[in-house]
N, C-alpha and C positions, 0 to 999 in steps of 0.2 A: 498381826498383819500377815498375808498369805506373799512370801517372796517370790513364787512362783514366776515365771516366764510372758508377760501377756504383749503380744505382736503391737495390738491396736493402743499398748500406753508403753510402746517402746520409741525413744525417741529417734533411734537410728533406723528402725523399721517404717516408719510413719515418714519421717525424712526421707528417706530411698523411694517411699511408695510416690511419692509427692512428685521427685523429683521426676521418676522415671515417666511420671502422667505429663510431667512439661518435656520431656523431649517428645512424648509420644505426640503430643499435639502441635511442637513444634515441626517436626516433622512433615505432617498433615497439610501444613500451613504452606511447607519451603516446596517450589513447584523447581528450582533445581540448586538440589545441596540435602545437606543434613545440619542436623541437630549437632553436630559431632563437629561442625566447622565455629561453631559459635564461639567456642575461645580465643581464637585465632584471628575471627572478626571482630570482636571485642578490645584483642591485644592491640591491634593494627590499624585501628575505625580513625585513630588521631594523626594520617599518615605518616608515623613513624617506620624504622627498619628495626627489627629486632632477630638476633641469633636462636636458633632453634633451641639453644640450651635457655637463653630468656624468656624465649615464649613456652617453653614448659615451666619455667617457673613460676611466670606469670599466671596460667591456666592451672596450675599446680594438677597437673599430670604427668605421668613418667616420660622418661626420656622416649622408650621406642611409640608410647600413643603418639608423641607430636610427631615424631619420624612419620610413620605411618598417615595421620591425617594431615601433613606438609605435602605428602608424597601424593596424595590422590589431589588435594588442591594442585601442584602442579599439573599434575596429570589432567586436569579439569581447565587449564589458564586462569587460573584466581591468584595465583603469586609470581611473583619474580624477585630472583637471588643474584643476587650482587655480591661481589669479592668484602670482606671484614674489612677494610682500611686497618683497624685497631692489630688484626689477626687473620694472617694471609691464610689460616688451616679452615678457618670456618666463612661461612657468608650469611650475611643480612636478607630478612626474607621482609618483604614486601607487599603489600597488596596490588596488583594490576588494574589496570580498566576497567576487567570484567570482573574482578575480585572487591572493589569497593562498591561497583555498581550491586553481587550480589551483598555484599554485606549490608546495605540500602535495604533490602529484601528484606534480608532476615533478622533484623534489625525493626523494620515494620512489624514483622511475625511475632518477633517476639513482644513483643508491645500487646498485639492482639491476643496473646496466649495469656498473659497477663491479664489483661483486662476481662476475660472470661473467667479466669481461677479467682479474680481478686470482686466479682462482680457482686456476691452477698455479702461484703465487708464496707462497713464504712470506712471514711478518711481518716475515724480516728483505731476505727480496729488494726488496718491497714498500717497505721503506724507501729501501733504498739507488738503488729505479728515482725514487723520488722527490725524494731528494737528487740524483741526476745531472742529473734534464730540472730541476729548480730552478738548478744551476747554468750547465745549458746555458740558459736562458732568460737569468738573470742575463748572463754573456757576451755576448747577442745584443742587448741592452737596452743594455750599454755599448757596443758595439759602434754601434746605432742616434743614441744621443748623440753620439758621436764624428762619425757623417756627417753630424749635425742642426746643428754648431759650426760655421760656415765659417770659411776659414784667415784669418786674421791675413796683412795684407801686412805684408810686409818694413820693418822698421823703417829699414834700413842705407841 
């Protein structure tokens, strides 16, 4: 069996490829926003308030991404930050008027981005492509814990 290297049955290479084809069309789609706000309308779409350190964990991206894409959504009127109650250091961020009205949007978008990528598949391929990257995700999550545990020295 040749171990070699191949991009096209790499499963993090094909994944990457995939993904970056849905922002790129989501993109295409969003007539004002980015690809780049989706986690945050995702976080937020159930009118909840969540802490900037929750909503990275939620979107599971680093702390200064959501700084950064919090930062231009203010800058844009898509959020509003309220005092923590729980924790006077930090504030609960928000979706606005114009923040759920775009998350509406793209929200839409991404539905149509979908429905194009997923457009040669049936209901039940559709399934079963879902069930796999679910359990392929699962695997790499345990897989991440398992590096996240440092070893145990030797009792002996």
């Amino acid at each position: 069996m040749d171990e070699s290297y191949d991009r096209e049955t790499s499963g993090g290479y094909v994944t990457n490829r995939a993904a970056r084809l849905f922002i790129r069309a989501l993109d295409r789609r969003l007539l004002n926003g980015s690809a780049g706000q989706m986690p945050v309308f995702l976080a937020l779409a159930d009118g909840g308030a969540y802490t900037q350190t929750e909503l990275a964990r939620i979107a599971a991206v680093e702390q200064p991404t959501m700084a950064n894409t919090l930062g231009r959504m203010e800058r844009d009127g898509l959020i509003a930050r309220t005092p923590d109650p729980a924790d006077r250091r930090s504030s609960l961020v928000s979706l606005n008027k114009l923040g759920r009205k775009r998350a509406g949007e793209a929200m839409a978008a991404a539905l149509d981005v979908n429905e194009a990528a997923f457009a040669t598949l049936d209901a039940g391929e559709r399934a079963m492509f879902f069930d796999l990257l679910h359990r392929v995700i699962a695997a790499l999550e345990a897989d991440g814990r398992r590096e996240a545990v440092p070893p145990r020295p030797d009792s002996a």
